[in-house]
N, C-alpha and C positions, 0 to 999 in steps of 0.2 A: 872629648866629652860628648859630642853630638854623635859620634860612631856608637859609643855606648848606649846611650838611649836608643839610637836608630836599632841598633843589635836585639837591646829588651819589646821596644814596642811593636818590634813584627812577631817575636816569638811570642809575644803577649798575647797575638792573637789566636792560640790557641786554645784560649780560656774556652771563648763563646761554642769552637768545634766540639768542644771535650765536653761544654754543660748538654749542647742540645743533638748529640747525634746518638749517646746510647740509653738515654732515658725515656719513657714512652710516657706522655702528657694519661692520665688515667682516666679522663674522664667522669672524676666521681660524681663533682659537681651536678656535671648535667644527670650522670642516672642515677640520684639524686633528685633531684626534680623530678625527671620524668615520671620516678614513681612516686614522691608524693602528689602528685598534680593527678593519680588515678585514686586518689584517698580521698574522703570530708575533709574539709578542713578541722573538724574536733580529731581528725584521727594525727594532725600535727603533732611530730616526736619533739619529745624535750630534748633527744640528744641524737648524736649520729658521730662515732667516736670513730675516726678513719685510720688505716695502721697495717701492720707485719703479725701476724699466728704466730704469736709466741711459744706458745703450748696449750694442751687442749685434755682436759682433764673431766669425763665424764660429760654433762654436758653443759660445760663452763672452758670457752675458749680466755684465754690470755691474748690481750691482746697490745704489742707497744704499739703506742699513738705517734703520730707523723710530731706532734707536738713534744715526743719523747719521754711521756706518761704510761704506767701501765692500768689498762681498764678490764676487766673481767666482765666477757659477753655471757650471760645466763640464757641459753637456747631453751626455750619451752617449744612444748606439742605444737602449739599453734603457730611457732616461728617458721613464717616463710622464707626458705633458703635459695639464694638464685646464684646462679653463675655464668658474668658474661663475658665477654671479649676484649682485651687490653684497644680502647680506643672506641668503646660504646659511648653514642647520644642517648638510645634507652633502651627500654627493657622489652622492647618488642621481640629479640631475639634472643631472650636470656631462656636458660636450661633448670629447673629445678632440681635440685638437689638433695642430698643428706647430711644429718652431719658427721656421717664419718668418712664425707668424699672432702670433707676440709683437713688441709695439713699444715703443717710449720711450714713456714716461710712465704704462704699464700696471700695475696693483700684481701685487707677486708673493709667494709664499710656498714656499721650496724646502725639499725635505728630502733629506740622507743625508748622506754622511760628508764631516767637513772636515779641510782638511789640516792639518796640526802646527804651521803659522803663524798659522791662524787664517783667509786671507785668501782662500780656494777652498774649494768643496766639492762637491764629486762629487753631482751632484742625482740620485737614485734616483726621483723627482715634483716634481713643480712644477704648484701651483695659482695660476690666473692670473685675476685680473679686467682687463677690457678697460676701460684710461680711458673710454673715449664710456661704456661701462655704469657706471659710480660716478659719471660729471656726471648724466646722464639719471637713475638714483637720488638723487642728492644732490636734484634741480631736483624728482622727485615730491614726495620728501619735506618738502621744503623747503614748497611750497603746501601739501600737509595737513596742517601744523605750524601755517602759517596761517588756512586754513578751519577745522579744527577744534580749535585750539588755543588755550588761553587761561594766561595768565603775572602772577604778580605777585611780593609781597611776602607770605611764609605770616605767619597772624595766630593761628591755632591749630590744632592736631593732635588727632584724637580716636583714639589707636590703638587705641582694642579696637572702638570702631566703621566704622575705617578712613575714616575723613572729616580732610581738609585741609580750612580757611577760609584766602580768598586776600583779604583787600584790596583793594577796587575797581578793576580792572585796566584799565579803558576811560573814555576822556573823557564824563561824562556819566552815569555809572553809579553808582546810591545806594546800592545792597545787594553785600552781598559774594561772593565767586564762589565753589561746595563743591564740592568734587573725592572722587567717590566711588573709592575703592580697594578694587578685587576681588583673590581670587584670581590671576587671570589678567591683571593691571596690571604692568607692567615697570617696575619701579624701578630706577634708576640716581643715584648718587652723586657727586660733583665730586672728584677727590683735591683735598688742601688746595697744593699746591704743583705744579699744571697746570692749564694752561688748554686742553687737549688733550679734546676729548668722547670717542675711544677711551681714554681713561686714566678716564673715572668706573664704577665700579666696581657693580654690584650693592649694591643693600642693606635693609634694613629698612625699614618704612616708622617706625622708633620712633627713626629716625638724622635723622628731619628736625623742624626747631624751629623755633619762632617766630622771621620775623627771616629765615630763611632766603628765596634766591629761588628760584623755583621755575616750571615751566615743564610744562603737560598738556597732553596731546590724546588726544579720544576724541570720545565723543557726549554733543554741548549742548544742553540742555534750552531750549524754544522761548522763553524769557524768559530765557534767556543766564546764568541765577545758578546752573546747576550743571553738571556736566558727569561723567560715569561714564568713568573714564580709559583707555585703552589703554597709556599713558605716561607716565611722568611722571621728569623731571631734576632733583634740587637741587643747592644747594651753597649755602656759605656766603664770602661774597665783600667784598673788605674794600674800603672806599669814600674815598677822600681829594681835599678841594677844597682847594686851596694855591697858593702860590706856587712857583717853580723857583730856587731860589738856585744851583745847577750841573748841568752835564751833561758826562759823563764816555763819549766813544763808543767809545774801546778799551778800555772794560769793560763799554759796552753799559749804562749805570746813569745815573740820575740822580735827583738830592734834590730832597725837593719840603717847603718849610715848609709844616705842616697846619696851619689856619687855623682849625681846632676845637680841635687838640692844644695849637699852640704848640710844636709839636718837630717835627726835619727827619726825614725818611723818606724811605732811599733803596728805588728802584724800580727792579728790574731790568726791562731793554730786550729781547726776541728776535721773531727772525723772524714770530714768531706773537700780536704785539703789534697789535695796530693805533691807531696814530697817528694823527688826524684834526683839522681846526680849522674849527669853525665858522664860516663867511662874516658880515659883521659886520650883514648885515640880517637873518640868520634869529636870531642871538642876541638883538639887539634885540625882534625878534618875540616871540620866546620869553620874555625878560625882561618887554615887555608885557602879555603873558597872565599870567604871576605876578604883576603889580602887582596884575593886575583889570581889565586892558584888552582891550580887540580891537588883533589888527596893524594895522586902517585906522584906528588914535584912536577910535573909540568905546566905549563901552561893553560891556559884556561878555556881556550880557543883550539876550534879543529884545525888540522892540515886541511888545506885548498882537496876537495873531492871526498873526504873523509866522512860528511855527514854532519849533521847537525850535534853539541856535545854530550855528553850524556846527562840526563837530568840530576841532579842533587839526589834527590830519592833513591835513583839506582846507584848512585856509588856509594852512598853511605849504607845501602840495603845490602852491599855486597861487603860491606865490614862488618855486619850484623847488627846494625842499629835498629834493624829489622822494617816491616813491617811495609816493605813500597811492593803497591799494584805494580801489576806488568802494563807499561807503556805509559804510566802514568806518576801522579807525585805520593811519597808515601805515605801510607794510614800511620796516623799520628799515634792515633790510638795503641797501635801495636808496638810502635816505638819505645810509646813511652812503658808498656810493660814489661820491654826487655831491660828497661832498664835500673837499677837496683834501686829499694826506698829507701829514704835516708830517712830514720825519725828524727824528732826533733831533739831528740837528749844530745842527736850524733853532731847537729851543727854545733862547729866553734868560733868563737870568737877569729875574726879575719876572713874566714871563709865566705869567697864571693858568691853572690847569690842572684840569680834572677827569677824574679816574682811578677806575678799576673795577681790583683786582687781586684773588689769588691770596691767599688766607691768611695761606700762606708756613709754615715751621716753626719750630721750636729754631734751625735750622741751615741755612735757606734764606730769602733774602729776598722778601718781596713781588714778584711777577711782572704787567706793565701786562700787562691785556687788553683793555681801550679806555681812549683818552684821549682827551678832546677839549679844545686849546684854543680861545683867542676868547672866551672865555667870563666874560670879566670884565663885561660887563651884567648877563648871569646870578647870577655869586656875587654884584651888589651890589640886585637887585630887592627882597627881603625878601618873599617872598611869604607869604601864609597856608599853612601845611603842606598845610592840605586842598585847595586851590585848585592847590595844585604837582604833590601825586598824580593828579589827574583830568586835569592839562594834559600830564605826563612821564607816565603810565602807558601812552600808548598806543605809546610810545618799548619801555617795556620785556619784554623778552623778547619782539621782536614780527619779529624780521628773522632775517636767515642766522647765518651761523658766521665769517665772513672771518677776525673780532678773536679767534679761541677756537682755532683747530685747524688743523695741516696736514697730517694725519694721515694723512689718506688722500688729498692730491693725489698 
């Protein structure tokens, strides 16, 4: 039973990789402020409806709201139209525009009055990011969360010296990773009930705990065991390998016996779930490597002179599990797109399942933000704990966002 867990809570970690490396933080907030802070204060909007260009009809944009509302922006003559860059403070560098340089799919941010139903509002401004610029940001950021980023499982926190220990995060790797925290390190938080990366919140670095996952990028020290952060994501993510005894798709939910607990747990289903199942040669693979094996049947270990063995990433990258850097551990990310989505109609009852969710609260339940089945080699291998972390670390927190956010598509 303790293999099982150990199995779920490494791969678990690639919740946090997946929320925060392909989603770009938008900045509304601040340019938001920054332009109302150049207005009177009587010129304060009653509203400021944030969202995706749904369609744009004369000069009355659609627009759905991050809130999942649709609001119709009414562009008048005197609406000022600005367009800035995925990851603006303000609008010192914004471009003015028209409005027929706005298009579907583009994020928007409107302000001024709305009407008495709620369902229009008279846009006095409208701050515009251009889709092509938030993929094109998403895809830099996305690589330097790779290059310079390193993710594990926090093992301890030193807050008055501001030092995180991570847990061996790489196949292959004996010493643990230290994450130095400056002043000038952006900390960010996971709320307990989103798997949304705009939704984690600023915070202390004394809110992160042992046991947490967690996710840095900055500059790595040339023997890879420390890194002085520019970044750093946690959150606390709750891990369940089980069976499915039902699934329920008009309430988007379904129960999963936990196979550590012995009790059912239902799991909420949404759009921003990602569903996955392993093809049954890469779980085998992967269950081999936890036995103590190589995926060709040998051994696990080099011959004397042969070299160091080959990483996990590249032999599963060479069954097409896809998605492994050259010389490095694989983009998870890429992984996981090769591999086929299961909806939720398709799970059945028995079918083994491993999930990453959402905390959840008092009053909300657990939220899937990856699931993957096929995975019943996996729960039944029994591996060494220590042997499962070096072989799934390179899984964790090492890819995009798909399974964590749709925040800003």
């Amino acid at each position: 039973m303790r293999s099982r867990r150990t199995a779920l809570a490494l791969t678990s970690s690639v919740a946090l990789g997946l929320a925060c490396l392909g989603f770009v933080p938008l900045g509304w907030v601040a340019s938001a402020q920054a332009q109302e802070s150049q207005q009177p204060a009587s010129a304060s909007p009653t509203a400021k409806p944030v969202g995706t260009v749904k369609a744009i009809s004369g000069n009355i944009i659609t627009l759905t709201t991050d809130a999942a509302s649709t609001v119709n922006i009414l562009i008048e003559d005197s609406t000022r139209l600005l367009r800035i860059a995925p990851g603006t403070k303000d609008l010192k560098d914004a471009t003015p525009i028209q409005l027929q340089d706005v298009q579907v799919g583009d994020r928007l941010l409107a302000r001024g009055k709305a009407a008495d139903d709620g369902k229009s509002v008279e846009a006095s401004s409208v701050i515009l990011m251009k889709e092509s610029d938030v993929t094109a940001k998403q895809e830099h950021d996305r690589e330097d969360w790779q290059k310079r980023g390193v993710g594990g499982l926090v093992s301890k926190v030193d807050v008055g010296n501001g030092i995180i220990t991570l847990s061996a995060p790489v196949v292959g790797d004996t010493k643990p990773v230290t994450i130095h925290i400056s002043k000038k390190t952006m900390i960010r938080r996971y709320s307990p009930d989103s798997v949304k990366f705009d939704d984690a919140k600023p915070g202390p670095l004394d809110q992160i705990n042992a046991g947490d996952q967690l996710r840095a990028r900055g500059l790595r020290s040339s023997d890879g065991t420390e890194l002085a952060a520019d970044e750093v994501v946690s959150g606390t993510f709750r891990n369940i390998a089980g069976l499915v005894t039902s699934t329920d798709a008009g309430n988007n939910t379904m129960t999963v016996m936990d196979l550590a607990t012995k009790k059912p747990v239902i799991v909420m289903i949404t759009a921003d779930s990602q569903l996955r199942k392993l093809p049954p040669t890469v779980a085998q693979r992967i269950a081999l490597r936890l036995r103590g094996g190589s995926p060709d049947g040998t051994a696990g270990t080099s011959a004397p002179g042969a070299g160091p063995p080959a990483r996990a990433g590249q032999t599963m990258s060479s069954g097409n599990a896809g998605g492994s850097r050259s010389g490095g551990p694989p983009d998870f990310q890429q992984m996981l797109k090769r591999m086929p989505a299961v909806p939720l109609a398709d799970l059945q009852k028995g079918d083994a399942v491993m999930i990453v969710t959402t905390q959840g609260t008092a009053d909300t339940q657990p939220t899937a933000i990856t699931l993957l089945s096929g995975v019943e080699p996996i729960l039944s291998a029994s591996p060494d704990s220590n042997r499962a972390a070096m072989l799934l670390s390179p899984w964790n927190l090492g890819g995009g966002a798909d399974a964590a956010a749709g925040a800003t598509q």
